[in-house]
C-alpha positions as CSV (number, residue, x, y, z in Angstrom):
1,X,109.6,107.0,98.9
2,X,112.2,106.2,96.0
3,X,110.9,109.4,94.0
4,X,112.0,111.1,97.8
5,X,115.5,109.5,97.6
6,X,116.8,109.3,94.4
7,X,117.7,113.2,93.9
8,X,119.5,113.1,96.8
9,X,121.4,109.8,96.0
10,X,122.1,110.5,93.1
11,X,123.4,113.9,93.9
12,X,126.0,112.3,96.3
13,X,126.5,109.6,93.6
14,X,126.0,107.3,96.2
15,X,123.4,105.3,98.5
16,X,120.9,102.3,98.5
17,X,117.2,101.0,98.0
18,X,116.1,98.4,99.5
19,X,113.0,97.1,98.8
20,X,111.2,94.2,100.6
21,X,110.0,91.5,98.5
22,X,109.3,88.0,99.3
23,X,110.0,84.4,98.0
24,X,106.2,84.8,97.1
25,X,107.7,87.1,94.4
26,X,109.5,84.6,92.9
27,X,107.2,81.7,93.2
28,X,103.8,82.2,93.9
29,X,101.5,79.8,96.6
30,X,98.3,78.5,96.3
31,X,96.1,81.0,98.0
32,X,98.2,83.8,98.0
33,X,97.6,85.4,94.4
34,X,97.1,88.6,95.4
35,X,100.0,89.4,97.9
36,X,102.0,87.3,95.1
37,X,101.1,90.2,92.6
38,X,102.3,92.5,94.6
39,X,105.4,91.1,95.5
40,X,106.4,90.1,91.6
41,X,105.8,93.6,90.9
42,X,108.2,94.9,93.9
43,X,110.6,92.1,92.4
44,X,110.1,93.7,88.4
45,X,110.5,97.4,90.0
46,X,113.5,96.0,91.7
47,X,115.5,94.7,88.7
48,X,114.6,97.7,86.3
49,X,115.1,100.3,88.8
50,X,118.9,98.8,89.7
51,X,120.0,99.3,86.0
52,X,118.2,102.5,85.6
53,X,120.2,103.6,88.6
54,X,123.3,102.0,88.4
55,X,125.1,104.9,86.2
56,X,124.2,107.4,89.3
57,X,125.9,105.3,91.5
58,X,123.2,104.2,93.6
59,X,122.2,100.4,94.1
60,X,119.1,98.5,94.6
61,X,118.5,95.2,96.5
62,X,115.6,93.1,97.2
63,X,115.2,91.2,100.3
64,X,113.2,88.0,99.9
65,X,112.7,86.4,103.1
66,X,110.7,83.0,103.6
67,X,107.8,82.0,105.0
68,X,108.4,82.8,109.0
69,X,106.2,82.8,112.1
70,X,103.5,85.2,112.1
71,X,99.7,85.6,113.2
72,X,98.9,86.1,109.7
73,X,96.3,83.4,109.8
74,X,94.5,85.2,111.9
75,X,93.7,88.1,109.5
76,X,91.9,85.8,107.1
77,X,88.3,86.2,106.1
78,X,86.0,83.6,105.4
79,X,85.4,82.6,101.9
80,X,82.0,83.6,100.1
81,X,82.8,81.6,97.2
82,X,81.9,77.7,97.8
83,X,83.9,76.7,95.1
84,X,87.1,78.0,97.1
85,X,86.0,77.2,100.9
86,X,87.9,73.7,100.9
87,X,91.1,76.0,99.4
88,X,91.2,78.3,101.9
89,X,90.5,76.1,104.9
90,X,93.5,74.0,103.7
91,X,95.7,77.1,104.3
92,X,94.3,78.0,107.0
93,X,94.9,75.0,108.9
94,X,98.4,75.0,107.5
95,X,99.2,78.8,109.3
96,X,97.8,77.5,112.2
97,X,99.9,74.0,112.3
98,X,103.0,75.9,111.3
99,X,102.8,78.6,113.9
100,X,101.6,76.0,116.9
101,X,105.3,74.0,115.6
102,X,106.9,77.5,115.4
103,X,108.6,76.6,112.6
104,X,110.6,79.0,111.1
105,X,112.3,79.2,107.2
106,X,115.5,80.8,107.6
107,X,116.4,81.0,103.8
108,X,116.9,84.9,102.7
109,X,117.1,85.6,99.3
110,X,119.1,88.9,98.4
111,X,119.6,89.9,95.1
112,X,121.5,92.9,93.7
């Protein structure tokens, strides 16, 4: 999508990318390496991609919202690896308790 945008940005020597990261890219959580990894990379694309950009006129922000109400819980698989079952149940429970409470972390972090 960015390779799509950028000719035309910086053309106009104007516009904005905005990626969504997550405060998982900033600090990962126990059980979430992988979706971590990806979100640190959207965070190191971010911050190189702003300055590369920057002389075009054209800025880039990451959005970083926190954990929030979802039925991502529901989407897990069961562990195969014993070592990892008491792990993973842990979370589990904890997605479930925090979506029966509904609660919700409004902290957003933007940087740009």
């Amino acid at each position: 999508m960015i390779r799509a945008v950028l000719p035309g940005m910086r053309a106009r020597g104007d516009g904005w990318i905005v990626n969504m990261s997550s405060v998982a890219g900033l600090v990962g959580a126990l059980g979430f390496g992988y979706y971590a990894a990806a979100k640190f990379a959207i965070e190191g694309l971010t911050a190189t991609l702003r300055e590369e950009v920057e002389p075009f006129g054209v800025r880039v922000l990451a959005v970083a919202p926190a954990a929030f109400r979802t039925s991502a819980f529901s989407y897990f698989q069961n562990e195969t690896v014993d070592a990892y079952v008491p792990m993973v149940e842990a979370v589990k429970a904890a997605f479930v308790d925090a979506h029966a409470s509904r609660q919700v972390t409004p902290f957003v972090a933007c940087r740009q």
